[in-house]
Structures are given as structure tokens and as C-alpha cells.
DOSE-447968 format. One line per 8 residues: number of its first residue (from 1); their letters; for each residue x, y, z of N, C-alpha, C. Coordinates in pm, 1 decimal. Atoms other than C-alpha are relative to their C-alpha. Last residue first. Layout:
NUM = a = X,Y,Z,X,Y,Z,X,Y,Z; ...
REM end
This chain:
234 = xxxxxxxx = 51.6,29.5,105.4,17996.6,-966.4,-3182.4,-122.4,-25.3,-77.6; 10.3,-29.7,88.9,18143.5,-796.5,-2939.2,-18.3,-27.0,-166.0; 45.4,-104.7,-37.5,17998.5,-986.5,-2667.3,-17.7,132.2,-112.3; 116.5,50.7,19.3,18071.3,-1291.2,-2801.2,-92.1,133.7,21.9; 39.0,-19.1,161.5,18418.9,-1168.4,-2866.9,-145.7,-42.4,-11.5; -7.6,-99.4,34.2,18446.6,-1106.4,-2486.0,-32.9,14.6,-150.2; 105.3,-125.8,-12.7,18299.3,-1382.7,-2385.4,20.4,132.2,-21.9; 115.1,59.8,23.7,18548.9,-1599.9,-2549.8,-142.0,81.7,2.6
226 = xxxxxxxx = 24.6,-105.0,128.7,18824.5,-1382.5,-2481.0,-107.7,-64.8,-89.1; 26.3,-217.0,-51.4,18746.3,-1438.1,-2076.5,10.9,10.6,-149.7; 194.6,-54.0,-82.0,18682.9,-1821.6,-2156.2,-38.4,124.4,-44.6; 61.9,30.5,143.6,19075.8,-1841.9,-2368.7,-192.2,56.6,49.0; -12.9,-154.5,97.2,19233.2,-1664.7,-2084.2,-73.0,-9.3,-104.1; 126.4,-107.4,-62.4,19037.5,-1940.6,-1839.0,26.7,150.4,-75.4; 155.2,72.0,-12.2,19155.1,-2229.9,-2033.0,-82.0,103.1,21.8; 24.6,-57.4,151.5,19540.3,-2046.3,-2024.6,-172.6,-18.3,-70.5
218 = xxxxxxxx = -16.2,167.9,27.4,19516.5,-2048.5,-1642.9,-51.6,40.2,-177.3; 99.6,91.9,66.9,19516.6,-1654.1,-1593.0,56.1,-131.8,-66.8; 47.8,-7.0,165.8,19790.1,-1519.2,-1408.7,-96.3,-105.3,10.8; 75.4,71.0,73.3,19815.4,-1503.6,-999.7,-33.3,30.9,-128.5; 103.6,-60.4,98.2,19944.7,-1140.1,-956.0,-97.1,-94.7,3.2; 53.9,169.8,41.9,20219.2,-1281.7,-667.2,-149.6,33.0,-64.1; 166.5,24.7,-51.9,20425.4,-965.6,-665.8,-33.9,-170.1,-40.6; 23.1,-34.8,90.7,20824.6,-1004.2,-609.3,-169.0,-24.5,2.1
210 = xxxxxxxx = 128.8,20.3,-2.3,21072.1,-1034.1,-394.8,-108.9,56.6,-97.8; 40.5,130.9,108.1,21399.7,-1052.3,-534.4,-155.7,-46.6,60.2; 38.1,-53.8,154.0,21526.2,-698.5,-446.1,-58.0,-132.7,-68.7; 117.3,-115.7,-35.3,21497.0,-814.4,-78.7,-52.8,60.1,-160.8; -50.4,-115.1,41.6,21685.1,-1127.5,-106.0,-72.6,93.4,-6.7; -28.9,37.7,149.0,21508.5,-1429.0,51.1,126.0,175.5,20.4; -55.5,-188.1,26.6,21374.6,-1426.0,400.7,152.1,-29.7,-128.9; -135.2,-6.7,25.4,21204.9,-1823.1,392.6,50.6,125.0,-53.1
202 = xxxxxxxx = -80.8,-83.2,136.4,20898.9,-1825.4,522.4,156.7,25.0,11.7; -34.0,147.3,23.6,20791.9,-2039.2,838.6,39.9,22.6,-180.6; -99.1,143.1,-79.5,20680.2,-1790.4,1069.8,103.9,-89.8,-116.6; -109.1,-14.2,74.4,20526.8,-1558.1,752.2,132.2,-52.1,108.0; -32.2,59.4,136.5,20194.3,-1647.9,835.9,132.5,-20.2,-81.1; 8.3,102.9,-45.3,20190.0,-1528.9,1190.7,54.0,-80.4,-133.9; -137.1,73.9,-50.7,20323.4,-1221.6,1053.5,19.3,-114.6,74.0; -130.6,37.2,75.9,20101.0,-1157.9,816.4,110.9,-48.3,72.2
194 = xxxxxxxx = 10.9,87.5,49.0,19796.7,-1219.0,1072.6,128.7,-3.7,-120.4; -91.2,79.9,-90.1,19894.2,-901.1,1241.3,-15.2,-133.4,-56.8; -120.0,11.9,53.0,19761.6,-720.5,906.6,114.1,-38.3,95.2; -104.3,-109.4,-93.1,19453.1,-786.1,953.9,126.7,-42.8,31.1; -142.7,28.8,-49.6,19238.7,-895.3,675.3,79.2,38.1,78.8; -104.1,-134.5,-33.1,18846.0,-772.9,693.2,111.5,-66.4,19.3; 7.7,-23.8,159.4,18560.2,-1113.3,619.4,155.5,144.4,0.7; -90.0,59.0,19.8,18570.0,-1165.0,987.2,81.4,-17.1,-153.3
186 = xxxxxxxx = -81.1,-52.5,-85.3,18393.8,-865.8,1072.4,114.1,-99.6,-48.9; -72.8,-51.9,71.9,18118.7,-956.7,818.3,115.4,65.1,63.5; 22.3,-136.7,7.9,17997.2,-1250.2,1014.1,87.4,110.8,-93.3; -90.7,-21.5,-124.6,18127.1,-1609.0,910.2,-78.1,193.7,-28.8; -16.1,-101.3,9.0,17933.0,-1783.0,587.4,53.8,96.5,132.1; -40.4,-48.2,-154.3,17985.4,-2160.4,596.7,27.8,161.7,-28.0; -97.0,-145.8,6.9,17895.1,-2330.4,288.5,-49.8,90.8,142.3; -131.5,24.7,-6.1,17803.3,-2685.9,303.2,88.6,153.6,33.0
178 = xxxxxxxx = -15.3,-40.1,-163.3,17407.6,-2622.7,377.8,150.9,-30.4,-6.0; 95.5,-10.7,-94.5,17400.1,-2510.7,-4.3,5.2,4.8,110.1; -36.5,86.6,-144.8,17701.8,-2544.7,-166.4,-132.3,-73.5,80.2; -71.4,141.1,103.2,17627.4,-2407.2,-548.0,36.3,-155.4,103.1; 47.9,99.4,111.9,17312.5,-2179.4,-446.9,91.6,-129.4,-57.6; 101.8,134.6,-38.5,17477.1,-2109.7,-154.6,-71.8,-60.0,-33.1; -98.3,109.8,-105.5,17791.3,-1946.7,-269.6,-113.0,-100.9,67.3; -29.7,127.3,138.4,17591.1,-1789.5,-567.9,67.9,-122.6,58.5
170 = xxxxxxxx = 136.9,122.0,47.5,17394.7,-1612.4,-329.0,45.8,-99.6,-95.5; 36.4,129.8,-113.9,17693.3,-1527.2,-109.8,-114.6,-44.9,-80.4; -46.7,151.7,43.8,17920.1,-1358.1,-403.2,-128.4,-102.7,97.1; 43.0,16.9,137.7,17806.5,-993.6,-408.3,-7.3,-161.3,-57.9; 135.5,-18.6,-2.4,17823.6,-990.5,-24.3,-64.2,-16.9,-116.8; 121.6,145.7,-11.3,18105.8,-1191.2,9.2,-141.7,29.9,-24.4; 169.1,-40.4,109.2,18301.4,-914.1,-162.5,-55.0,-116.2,8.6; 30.3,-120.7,39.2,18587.1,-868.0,105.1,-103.4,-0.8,-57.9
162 = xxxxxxxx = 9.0,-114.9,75.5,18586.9,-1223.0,154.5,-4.6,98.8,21.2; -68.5,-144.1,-26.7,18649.4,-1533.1,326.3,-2.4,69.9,-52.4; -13.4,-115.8,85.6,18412.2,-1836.2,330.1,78.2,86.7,38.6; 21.2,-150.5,-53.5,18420.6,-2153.2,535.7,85.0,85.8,-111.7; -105.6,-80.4,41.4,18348.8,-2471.8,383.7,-3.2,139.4,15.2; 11.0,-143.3,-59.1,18197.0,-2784.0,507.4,68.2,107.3,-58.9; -32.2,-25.0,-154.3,18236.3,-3098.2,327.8,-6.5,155.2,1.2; 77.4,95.4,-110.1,18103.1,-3279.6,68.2,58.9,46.8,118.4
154 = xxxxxxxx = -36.5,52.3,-133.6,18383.2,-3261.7,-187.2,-59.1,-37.5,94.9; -26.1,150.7,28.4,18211.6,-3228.7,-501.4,89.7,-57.8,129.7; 111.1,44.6,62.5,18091.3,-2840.8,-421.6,-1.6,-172.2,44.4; 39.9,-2.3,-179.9,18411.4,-2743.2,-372.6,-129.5,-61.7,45.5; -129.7,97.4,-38.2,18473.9,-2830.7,-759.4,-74.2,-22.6,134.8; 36.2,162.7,47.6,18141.6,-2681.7,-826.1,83.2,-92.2,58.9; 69.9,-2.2,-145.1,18260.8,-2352.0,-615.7,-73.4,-107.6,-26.7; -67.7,17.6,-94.0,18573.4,-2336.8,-892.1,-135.1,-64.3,146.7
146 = xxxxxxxx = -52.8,155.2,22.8,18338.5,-2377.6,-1176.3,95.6,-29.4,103.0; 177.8,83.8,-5.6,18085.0,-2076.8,-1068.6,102.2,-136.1,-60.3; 75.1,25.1,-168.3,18395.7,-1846.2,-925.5,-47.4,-123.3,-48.4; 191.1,-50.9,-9.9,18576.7,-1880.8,-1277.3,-66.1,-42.3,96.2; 104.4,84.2,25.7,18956.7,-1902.0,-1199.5,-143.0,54.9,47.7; 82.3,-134.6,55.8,19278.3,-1691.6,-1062.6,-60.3,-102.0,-92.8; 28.3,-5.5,171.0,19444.7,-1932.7,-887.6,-93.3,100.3,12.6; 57.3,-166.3,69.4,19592.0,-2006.6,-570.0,-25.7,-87.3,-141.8
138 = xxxxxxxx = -71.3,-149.1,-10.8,19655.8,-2424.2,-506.5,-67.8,121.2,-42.4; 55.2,-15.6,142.1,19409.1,-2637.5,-319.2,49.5,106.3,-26.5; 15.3,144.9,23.6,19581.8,-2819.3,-7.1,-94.3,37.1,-140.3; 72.2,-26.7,145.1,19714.3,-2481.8,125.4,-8.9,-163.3,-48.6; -93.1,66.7,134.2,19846.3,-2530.8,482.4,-116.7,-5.4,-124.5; 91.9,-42.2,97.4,19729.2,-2352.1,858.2,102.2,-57.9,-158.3; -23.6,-73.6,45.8,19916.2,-2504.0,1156.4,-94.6,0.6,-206.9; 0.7,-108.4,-5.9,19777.9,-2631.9,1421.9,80.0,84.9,-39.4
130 = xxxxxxxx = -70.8,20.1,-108.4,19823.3,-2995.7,1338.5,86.1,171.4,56.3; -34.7,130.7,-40.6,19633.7,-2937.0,1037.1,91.9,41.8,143.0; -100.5,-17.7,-141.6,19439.5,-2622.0,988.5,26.8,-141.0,-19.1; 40.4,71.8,-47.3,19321.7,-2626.9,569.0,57.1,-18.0,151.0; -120.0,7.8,-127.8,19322.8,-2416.8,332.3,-50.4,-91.7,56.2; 98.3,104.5,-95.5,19184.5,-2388.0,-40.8,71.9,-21.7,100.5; -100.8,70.1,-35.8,19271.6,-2082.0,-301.9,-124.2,-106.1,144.1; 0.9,89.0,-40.0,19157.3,-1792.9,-497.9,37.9,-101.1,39.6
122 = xxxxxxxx = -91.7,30.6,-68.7,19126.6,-1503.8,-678.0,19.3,-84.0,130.8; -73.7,-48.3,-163.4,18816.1,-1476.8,-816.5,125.4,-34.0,-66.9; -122.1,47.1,-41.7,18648.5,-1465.7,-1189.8,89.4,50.2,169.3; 72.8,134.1,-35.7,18240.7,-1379.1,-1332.6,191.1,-100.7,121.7; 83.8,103.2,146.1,18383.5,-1103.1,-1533.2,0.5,-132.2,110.5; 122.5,-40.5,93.2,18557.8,-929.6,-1242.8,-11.3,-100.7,-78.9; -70.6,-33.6,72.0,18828.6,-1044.0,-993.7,-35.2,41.3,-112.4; 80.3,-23.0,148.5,18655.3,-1073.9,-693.3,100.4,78.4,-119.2
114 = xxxxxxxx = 17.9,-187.1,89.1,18887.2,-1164.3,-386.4,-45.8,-32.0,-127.1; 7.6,-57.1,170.4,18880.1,-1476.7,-270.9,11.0,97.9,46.7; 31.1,-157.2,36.9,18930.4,-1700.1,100.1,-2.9,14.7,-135.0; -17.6,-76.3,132.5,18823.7,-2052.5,110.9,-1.8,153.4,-16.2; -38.1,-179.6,-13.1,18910.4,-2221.6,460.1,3.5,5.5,-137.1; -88.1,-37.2,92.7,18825.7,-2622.0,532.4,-36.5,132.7,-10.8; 96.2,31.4,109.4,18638.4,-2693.7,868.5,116.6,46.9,-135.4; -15.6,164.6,36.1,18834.6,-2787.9,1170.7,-89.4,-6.3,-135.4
106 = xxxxxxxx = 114.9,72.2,-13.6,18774.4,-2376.1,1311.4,102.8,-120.8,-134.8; 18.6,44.9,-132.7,19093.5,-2197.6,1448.9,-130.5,-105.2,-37.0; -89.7,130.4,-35.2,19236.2,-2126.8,1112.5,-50.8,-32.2,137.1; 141.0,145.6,-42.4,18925.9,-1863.4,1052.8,88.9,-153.7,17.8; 128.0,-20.3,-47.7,19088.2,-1517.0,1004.3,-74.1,-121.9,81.3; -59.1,14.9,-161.5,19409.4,-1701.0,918.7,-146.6,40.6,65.5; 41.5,152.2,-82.0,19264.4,-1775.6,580.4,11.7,28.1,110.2; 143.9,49.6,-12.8,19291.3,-1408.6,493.5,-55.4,-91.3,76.4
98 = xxxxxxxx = 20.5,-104.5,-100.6,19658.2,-1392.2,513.8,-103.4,20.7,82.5; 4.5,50.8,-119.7,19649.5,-1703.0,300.9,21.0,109.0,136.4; 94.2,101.0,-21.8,19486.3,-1531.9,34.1,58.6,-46.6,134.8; 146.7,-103.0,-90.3,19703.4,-1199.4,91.0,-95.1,-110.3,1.2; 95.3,-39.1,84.6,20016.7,-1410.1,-9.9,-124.4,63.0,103.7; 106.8,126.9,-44.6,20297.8,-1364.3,246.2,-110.9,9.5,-93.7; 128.2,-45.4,60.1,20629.6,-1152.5,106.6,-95.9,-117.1,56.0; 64.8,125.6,39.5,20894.3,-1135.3,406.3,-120.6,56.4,-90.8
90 = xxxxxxxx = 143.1,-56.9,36.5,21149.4,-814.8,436.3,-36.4,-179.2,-46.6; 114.1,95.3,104.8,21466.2,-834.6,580.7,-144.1,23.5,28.1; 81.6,146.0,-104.2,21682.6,-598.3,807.6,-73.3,-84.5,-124.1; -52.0,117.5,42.6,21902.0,-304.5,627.1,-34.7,-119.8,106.8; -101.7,13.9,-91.3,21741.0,0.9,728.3,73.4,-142.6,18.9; -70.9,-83.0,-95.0,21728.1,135.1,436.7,35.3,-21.4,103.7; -117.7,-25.4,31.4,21646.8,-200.8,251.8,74.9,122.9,110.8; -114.8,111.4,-92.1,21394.7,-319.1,489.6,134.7,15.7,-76.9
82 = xxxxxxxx = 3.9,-14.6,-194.8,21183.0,47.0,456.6,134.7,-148.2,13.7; -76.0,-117.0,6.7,21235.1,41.7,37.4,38.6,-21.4,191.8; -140.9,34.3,57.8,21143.8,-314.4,-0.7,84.3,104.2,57.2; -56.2,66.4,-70.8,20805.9,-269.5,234.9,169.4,-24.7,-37.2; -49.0,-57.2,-97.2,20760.8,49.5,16.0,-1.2,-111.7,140.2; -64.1,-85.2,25.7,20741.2,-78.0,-301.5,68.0,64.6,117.8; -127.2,97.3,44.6,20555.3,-419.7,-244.6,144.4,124.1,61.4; -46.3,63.4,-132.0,20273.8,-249.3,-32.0,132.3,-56.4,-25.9
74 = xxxxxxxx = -47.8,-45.7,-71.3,20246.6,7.1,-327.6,59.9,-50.2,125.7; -157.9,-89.1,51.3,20305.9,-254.9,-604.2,27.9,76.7,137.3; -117.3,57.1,-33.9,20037.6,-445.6,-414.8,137.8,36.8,-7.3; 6.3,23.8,-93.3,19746.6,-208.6,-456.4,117.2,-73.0,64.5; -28.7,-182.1,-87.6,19822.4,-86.9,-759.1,30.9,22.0,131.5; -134.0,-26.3,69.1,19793.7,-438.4,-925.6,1.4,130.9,72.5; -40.5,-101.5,68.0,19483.0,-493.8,-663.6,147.2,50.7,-60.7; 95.1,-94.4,-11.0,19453.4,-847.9,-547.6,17.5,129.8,-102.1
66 = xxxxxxxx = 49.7,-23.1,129.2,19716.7,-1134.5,-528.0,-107.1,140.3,62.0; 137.9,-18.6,80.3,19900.0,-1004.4,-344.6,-32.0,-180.7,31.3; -134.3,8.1,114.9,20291.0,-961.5,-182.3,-168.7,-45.7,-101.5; 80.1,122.3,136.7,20121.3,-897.8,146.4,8.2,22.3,-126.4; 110.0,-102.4,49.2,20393.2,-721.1,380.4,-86.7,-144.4,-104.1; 98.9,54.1,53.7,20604.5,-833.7,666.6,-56.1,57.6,-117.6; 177.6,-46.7,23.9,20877.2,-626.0,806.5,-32.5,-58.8,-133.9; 56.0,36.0,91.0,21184.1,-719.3,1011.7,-75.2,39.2,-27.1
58 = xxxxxxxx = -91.7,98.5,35.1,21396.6,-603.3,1310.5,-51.3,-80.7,-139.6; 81.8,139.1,30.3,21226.0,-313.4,1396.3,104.8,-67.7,-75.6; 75.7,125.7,-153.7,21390.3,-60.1,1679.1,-38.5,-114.5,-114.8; -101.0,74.5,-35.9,21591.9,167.2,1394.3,-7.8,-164.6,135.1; -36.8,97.0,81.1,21255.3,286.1,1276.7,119.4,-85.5,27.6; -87.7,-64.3,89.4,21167.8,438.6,1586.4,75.2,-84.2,-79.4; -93.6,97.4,58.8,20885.0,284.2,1854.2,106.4,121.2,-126.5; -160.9,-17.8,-13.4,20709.6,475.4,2063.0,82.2,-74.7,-48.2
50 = xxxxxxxx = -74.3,39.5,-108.7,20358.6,306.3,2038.4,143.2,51.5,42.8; 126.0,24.1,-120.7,20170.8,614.3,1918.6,74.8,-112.3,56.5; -18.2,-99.6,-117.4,20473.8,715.3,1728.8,-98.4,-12.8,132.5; -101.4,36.6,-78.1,20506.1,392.6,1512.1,10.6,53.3,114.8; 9.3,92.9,-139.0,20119.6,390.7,1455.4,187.0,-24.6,40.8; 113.5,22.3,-178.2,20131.7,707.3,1366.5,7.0,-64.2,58.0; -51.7,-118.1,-90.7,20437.6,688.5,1096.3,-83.0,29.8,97.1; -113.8,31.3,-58.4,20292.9,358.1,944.2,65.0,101.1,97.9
42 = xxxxxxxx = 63.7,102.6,-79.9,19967.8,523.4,879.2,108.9,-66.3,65.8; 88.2,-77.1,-110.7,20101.2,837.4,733.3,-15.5,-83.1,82.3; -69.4,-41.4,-129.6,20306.4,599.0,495.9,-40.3,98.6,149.1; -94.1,64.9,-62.6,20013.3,414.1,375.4,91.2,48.8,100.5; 18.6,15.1,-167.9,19759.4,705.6,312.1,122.0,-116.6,82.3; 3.6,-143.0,-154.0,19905.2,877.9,48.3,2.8,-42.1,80.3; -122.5,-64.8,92.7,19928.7,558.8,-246.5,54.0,114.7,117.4; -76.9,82.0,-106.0,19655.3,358.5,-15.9,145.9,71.3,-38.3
34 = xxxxxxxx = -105.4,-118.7,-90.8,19431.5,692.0,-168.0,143.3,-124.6,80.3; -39.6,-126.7,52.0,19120.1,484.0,-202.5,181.3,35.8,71.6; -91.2,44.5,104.4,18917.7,157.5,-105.9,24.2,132.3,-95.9; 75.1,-94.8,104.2,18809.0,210.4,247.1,121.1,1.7,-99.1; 106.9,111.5,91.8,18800.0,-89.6,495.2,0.5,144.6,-129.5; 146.6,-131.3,65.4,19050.3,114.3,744.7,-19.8,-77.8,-112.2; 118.3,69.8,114.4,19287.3,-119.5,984.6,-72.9,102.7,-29.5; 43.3,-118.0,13.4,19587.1,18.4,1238.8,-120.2,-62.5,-128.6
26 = xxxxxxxx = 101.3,44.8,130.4,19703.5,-235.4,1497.1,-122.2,100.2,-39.9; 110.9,-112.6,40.4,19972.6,-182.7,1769.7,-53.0,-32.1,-114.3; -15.6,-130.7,-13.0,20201.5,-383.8,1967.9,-86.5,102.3,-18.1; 21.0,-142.3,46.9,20040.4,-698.9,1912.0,26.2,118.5,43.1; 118.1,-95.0,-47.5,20238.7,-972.8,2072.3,-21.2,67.0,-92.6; 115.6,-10.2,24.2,20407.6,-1264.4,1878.5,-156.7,69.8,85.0; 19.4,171.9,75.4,20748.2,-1158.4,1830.8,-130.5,-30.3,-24.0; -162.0,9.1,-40.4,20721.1,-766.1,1931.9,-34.7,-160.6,24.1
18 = xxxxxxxx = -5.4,150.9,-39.6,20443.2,-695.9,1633.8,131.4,-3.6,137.9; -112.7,15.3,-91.3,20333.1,-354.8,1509.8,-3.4,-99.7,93.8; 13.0,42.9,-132.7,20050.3,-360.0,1260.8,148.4,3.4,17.7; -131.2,-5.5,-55.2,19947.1,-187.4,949.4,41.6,-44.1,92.3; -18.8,45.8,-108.5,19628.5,-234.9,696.8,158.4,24.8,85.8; -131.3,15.1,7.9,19446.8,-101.9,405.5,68.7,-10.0,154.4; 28.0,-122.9,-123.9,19125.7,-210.9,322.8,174.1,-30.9,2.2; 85.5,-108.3,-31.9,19032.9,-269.8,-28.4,40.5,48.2,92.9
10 = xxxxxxxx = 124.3,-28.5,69.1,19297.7,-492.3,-159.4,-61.4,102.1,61.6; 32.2,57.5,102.6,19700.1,-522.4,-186.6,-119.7,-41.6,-1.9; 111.0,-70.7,67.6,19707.5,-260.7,97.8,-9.2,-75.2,-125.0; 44.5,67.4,69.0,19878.7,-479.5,406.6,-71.4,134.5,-132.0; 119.1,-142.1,89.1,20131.4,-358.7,613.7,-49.5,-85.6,-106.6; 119.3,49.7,88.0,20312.5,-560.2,903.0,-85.7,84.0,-99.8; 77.4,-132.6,39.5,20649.5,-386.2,1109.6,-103.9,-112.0,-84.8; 52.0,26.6,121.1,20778.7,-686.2,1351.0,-55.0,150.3,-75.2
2 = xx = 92.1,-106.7,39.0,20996.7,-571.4,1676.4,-48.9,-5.4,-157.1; -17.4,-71.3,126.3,21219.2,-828.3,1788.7,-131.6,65.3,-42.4
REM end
């Protein structure tokens, strides 16, 4: 069966062609613009470059967020539209654990983010067990510098995932020190064959009933953010 994969719920935007678990074809660009234009273009190349025609895929993947509200709608919008027309199912996989996959091969625990401004990620804690990858600290949308305390209090190793590790790594090793595990910046990039490893073991729902995964603010951390905001304006 012939997988379709598209990722643009953050910076880079992503597409892959799957037949179970080969890579067919894999289309990745790190540049944060335009995923509104560039998506379908990208899908329509890489179908024609491998020869494939929409009536060939039997499912398609997409990352259902957290990350960019703009960003997800479009991956949301037009994975729904593609598995409705041609009537196959559509899986949503969060983009954190999409991420994780990057680094499920190493025995150390897995923290991907995304930067969510004012001092706040998007966020989550993995872990490979019996070679398969499992969340053991749930998402959230939470303040980097009390989340990387937590991590912090554990005492164990912890590999990083990011898009914006670069803005984040001094604070990641000021809070870890030799605990935190920084991985070249190659591995830091989501690719969008990793959704469909991830989405093995998902349950294909109704298509109009998928839906974004925004992560909301923990009410603690809505109160923080209007905290510093009235401090600010005041």
C-alpha cells in the first residue's frame, strides 16, 4: 500500500511517499514561508517523480500539530480533503512525537519542543521501550525554564529535539548540564517518513473528526503569561 506523508505544522515543510515501510520518495525544505502555495506543488512532484497517481495511495499521514496555527490547519485541510476524495483514511500523528523518532534508536530519554514565545515550548517526554517509541511525560504547552527543572530532577540523560535548539541550548545546559544530550543540527529537521512509522498503531477514525492538537495553556501557565503581561504593562 502506497502511504502519502506531509508535514507543515512548523518551519520546514515536509512530504514523503511510503509503500508499507519503504521510502518511495522524500521531499524536505527548512524554510518558514508560503506552506499555503508550496504544499500542493510539492505533493504533485514528488508523486510524478516516482510515478505514482492519486488513485495508487491507500492512506495519508499528516502532523495534526502542535506548532504553527496556520501551519497545521494547512496540513490538516488538505490531508482531509486528499483522503476524502479519494475515499481512503487519513491518520493525525502529533508533530512532537514525529520528532522523537529522529532519535528512538538511542536508550536515552527523547525531549522534542517547539518554541512557543514568552519564555514557553511545546512539549513532551519519550521514551524507546521494547522498540517501540511511548510518551511517559504528557504534551504540554509550559514554561521551558520550569519544565527543564523537572527534567533536571530525574538524573538521567536527555536527548534534545528542536527546530530552535539554537536559541534554547544555553539554557538547556545551564539547567542539565552534562545530562543534556545535544544531537547535530541535521537531526533537529522532522521528516515526514517518520509519520508513518508513528502512525502504525493509530486508530483511523472518521476523517471529518480529526482534528488539530494546539496543546492549550495549563490554566497556571495562562495565569504566568497574563502575569507578565500586566507587569509589563504596568
Amino acid at each position: 500500500m502506497y502511504i502519502l506523508a506531509m508535514d507543515t505544522s512548523n518551519q520546514a515543510l515536509g512530504v514523503a511517499i511510503l509503500k508499507d515501510k519503504e521510502i518511495v520518495g522524500e521531499v524536505v525544505t527548512n524554510i518558514a514561508k508560503n506552506h499555503s502555495v508550496r504544499l500542493m506543488p510539492a505533493i504533485e512532484h514528488l508523486m510524478k517523480e516516482v510515478n505514482l497517481t492519486p488513485k495508487e495511495l491507500g492512506k495519508v499521514v499528516v502532523a495534526k500539530g502542535p506548532g504553527s496555527y496556520t501551519g497545521v490547519r494547512i496540513g490538516l485541510t488538505t490531508a482531509k480533503t486528499l483522503a476524502w476524495s479519494l475515499n481512503i483514511p487519513v491518520v493525525g500523528v502529533s508533530s512532537l512525537e514525529a520528532l522523537a523518532y529522529r532519535a528512538m534508536f538511542s536508550d536515552t530519554l527523547i525531549c522534542p519542543f517547539f518554541d512557543a514565545r514568552r519564555g514557553l515550548v511545546y512539549t513532551g517526554l519519550y521514551e524507546t521501550r521494547e522498540g517501540k517509541l511511548e510518551l511517559i511525560k504528557d504534551e504540554q504547552n509550559t514554561i521551558f525554564a520550569e519544565w527543564l527543572d523537572k527534567l533536571a530532577s530525574l538524573n538521567k540523560k536527555v536527548i534534545f529535539l528542536s527546530p530552535d535548539i539554537e536559541k534554547n541550548k544555553d539554557i538547556i545546559v545551564e539547567k542539565l548540564g552534562s545530562y543534556a544530550v545535544i544531537p547535530e543540527t541535521a537531526y533537529h529537521i522532522p521528516k515526514p517518513s517518520d509519520l508513518v512509522l508513528a502512525a502504525e498503531d493509530k486508530e483511523i477514525g472518521d476523517t471529518h473528526a480529526l482534528t488539530p492538537n494546539y496543546l492549550r495553556l495549563a490554566e497556571a501557565e495562562a495565569n504566568w503569561l497574563k502575569s507578565q503581561k500586566d507587569q509589563q504593562n504596568g
